[in-house]
Structures are given as structure tokens and as C-alpha cells.
C-alpha positions as CSV (number, residue, x, y, z in Angstrom):
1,X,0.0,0.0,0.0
2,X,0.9,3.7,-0.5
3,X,1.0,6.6,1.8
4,X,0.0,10.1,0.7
5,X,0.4,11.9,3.1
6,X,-2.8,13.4,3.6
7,X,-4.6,13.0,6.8
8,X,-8.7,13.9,7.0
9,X,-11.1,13.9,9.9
10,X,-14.2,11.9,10.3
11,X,-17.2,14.3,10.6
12,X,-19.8,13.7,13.2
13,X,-22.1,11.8,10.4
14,X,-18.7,9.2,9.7
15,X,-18.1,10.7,6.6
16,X,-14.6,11.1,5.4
17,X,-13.9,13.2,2.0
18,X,-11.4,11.3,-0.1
19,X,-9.1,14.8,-1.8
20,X,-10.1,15.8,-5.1
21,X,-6.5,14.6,-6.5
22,X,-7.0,11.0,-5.6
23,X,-10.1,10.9,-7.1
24,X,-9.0,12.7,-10.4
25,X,-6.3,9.9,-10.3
26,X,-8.3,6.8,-10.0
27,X,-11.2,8.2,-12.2
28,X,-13.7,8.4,-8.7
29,X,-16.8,10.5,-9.9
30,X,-19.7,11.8,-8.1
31,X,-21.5,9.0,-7.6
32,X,-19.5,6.0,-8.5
33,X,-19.9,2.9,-6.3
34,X,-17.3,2.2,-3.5
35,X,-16.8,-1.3,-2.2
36,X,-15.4,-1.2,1.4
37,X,-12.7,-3.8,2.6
38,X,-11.2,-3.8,6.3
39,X,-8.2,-6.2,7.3
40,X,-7.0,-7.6,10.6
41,X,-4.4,-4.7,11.1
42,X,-7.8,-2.6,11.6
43,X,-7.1,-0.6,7.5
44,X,-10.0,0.1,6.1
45,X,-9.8,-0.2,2.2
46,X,-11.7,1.7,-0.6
47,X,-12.2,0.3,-3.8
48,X,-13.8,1.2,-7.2
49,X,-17.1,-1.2,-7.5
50,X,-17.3,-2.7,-11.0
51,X,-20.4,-3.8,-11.9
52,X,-19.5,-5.6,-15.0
53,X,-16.3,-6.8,-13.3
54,X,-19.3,-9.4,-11.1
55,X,-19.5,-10.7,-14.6
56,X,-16.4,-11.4,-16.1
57,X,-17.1,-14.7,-16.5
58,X,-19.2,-14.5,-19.0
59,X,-18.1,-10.8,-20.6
60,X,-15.1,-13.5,-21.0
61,X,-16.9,-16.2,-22.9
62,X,-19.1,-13.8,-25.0
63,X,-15.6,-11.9,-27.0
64,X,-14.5,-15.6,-27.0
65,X,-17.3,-16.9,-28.7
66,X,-17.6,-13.4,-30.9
67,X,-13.7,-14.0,-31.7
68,X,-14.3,-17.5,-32.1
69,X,-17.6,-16.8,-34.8
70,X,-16.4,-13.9,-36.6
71,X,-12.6,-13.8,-36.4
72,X,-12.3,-10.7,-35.2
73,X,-10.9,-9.1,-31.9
74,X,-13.7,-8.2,-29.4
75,X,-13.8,-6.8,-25.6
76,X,-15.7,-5.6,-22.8
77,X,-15.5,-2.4,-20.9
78,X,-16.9,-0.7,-17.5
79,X,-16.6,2.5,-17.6
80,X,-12.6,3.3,-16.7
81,X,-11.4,-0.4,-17.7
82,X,-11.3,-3.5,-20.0
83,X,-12.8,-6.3,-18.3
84,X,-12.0,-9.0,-21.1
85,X,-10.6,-9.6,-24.8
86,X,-10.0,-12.0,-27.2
87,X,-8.5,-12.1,-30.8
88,X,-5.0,-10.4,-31.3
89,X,-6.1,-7.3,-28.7
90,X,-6.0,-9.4,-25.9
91,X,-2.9,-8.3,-24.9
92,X,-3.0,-4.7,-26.0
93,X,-6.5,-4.7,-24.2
94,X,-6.8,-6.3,-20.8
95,X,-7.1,-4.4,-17.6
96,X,-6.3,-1.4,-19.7
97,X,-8.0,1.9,-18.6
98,X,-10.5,3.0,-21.7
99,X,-9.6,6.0,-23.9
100,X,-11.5,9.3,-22.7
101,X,-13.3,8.3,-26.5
102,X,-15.0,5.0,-25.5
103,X,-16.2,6.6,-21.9
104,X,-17.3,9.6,-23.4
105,X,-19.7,6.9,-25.9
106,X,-20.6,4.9,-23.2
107,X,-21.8,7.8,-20.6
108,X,-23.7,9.0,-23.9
109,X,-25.0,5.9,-24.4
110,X,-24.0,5.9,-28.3
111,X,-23.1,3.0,-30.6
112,X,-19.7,4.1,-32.5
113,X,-18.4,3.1,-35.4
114,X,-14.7,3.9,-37.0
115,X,-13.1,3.0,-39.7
116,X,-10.0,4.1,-40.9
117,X,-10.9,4.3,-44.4
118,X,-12.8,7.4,-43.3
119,X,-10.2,8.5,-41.0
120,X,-12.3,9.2,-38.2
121,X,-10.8,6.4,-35.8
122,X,-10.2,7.2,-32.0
123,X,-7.9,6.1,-29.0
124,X,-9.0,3.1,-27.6
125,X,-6.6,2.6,-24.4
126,X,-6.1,5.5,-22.6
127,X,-2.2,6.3,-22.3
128,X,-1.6,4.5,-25.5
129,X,0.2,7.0,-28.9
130,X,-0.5,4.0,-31.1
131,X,-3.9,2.3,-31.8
132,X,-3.4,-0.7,-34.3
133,X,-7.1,-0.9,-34.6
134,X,-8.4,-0.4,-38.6
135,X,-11.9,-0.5,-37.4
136,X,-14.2,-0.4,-34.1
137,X,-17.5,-0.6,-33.3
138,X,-19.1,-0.1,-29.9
139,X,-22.2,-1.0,-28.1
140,X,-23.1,0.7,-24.9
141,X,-24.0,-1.9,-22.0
142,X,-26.5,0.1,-20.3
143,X,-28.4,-1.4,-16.8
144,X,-31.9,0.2,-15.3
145,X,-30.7,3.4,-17.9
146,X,-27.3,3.8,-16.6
147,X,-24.7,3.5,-18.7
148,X,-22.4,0.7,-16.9
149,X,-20.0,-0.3,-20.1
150,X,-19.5,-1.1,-23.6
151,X,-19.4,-4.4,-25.8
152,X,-16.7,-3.7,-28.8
153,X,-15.3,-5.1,-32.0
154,X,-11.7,-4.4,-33.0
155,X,-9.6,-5.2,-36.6
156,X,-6.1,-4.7,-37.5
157,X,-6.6,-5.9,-40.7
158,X,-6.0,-3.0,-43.6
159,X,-9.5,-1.8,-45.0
160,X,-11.1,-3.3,-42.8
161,X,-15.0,-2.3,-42.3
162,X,-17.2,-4.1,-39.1
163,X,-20.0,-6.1,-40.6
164,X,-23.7,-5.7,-39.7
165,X,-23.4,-9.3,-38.2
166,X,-20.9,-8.5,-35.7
167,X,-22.6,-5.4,-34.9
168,X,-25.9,-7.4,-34.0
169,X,-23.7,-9.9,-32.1
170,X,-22.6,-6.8,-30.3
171,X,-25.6,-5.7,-29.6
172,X,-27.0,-8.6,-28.6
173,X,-24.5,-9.3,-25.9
174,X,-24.6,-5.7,-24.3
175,X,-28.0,-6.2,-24.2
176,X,-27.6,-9.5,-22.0
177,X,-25.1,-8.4,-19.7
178,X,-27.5,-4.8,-19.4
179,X,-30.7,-7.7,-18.3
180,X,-28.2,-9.6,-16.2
181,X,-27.1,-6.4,-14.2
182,X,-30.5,-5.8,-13.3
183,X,-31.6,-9.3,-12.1
């Protein structure tokens, strides 16, 4: 664990304000679920609650089987981080923070699609200069009308365009994991 060196007082309601910098840092926002941890030593530990991470199980099998059907690279999102991919991404993709592209679609609640043929492709990891990706589609995961993640499709290969299949598979998936979240 890390220090920071900053010290706050518990109020008389037991609330404790976590600093604005720490929150900018690790992508906390107004509102955002907290899971709370405590440990023998008597540390009480914060942690960002992932909703899709309960599910990762399955977001794992679903870009398998979409990987596995289509050939292409696929993944799942929350909102700040990849949760699972397959296909040639899986590397460049897991447990990578999202580009402030893909969580500006998913808070919007917006299906994407880039190509680079048009030239209108975006960042996809945040922190990364290079995206290898020819093509992307998105498709918001969205639970009781939240926005919670995103399903995506990913190619490397030159001229490549997403086909209205893999967008309905896309689709279709977001839309299960959006039912299961609110079962």
C-alpha cells in the first residue's frame, strides 16, 4: 500500500472526504460505487465497484465466442477499464484503462463506429500513442438506464470495415449483460 500523506477527519455523520486529487487519479466521480474492505491490522480499504467486473465470467466467454464466430478481436468495458478480450487485442487490451473516447460513448449511451478508411478512428486505451485498430465498433451496456460499459469489436486488418453481423452480435451481448445487471 501507498501513503499520501494526507490526513482527514471523520465528521460527526462518519463521513470522510477522499481529496479531489485522488479521485481525479483513480477516475472516482460523483457517484460511482465504492466497495469497502477492512483487514486484521484494523485498514480500512476503498475500492472502485465494478459492476460488469461481477460478470467477467461471462463478458469472458461472449468476445471468445464473438472471436471465435467472426474472427475478429472483441472486448468488454466498465466505464474506466477492460474487463475481457480476445483475438489479437487481448494483450494490448486487458485491464487497460478506456480512452476518454470510448467513456465519453458509453456515458452518452451511443453506438460508434470507425473505420479508418474514413479517418475518423479514436484512441481506444487511454495512455496508449499507437492504436493498431483499422476498425471499431461499440455498443453501450446500459443497466436500469445507466450506462455501466460497452461491448466492442476491433480489426487490424488493412481496410477493414465491421459487418452488420458483428454489430448485432454486439448488440446482442450488451443487451444480455445490461438484463443480467439488473436481475
Amino acid at each position: 500500500m501507498k501513503a499520501t500523506g494526507i490526513v482527514r477527519r471523520i465528521d460527526e455523520l462518519g463521513r470522510v472526504v477522499i481529496p479531489k486529487e485522488i479521485r481525479r487519479t483513480l477516475r472516482i466521480r460523483e457517484g460511482d460505487p465504492l466497495e469497502i474492505f477492512t483487514d486484521r491490522d484494523g485498514e480500512i480499504i476503498l475500492k472502485k465497484y465494478s459492476p460488469i467486473g461481477e460478470l467477467s465470467g461471462y463478458a469472458t466467454e461472449f468476445v471468445l465466442a464473438i472471436n471465435k464466430t467472426f474472427g475478429i478481436s472483441a472486448a468488454i468495458s466498465d466505464k474506466d477499464v477492460f474487463i475481457a478480450a480476445s483475438g489479437s487485442g487481448k494483450r494490448d487490451l486487458a485491464d487497460k484503462p478506456v480512452s476518454g473516447d470510448i467513456e465519453q460513448a458509453i456515458l452518452m449511451r451511443t453506438q460508434l463506429t470507425r473505420s479508418a478508411l474514413k479517418g475518423d478512428m479514436i484512441r481506444i486505451t487511454d495512455g496508449d500513442d499507437r492504436e493498431p485498430y483499422t476498425a471499431v465498433y461499440l455498443s453501450p451496456i446500459i443497466a436500469l438506464g445507466d450506462p455501466i460499459g460497452a461491448v466492442l469489436a476491433l480489426s487490424r486488418e488493412e481496410h477493414a470495415v465491421i459487418s452488420p453481423d458483428v454489430t448485432k452480435a454486439c448488440e446482442m451481448v450488451a443487451s444480455f449483460l445490461g438484463k443480467l445487471m439488473e436481475q
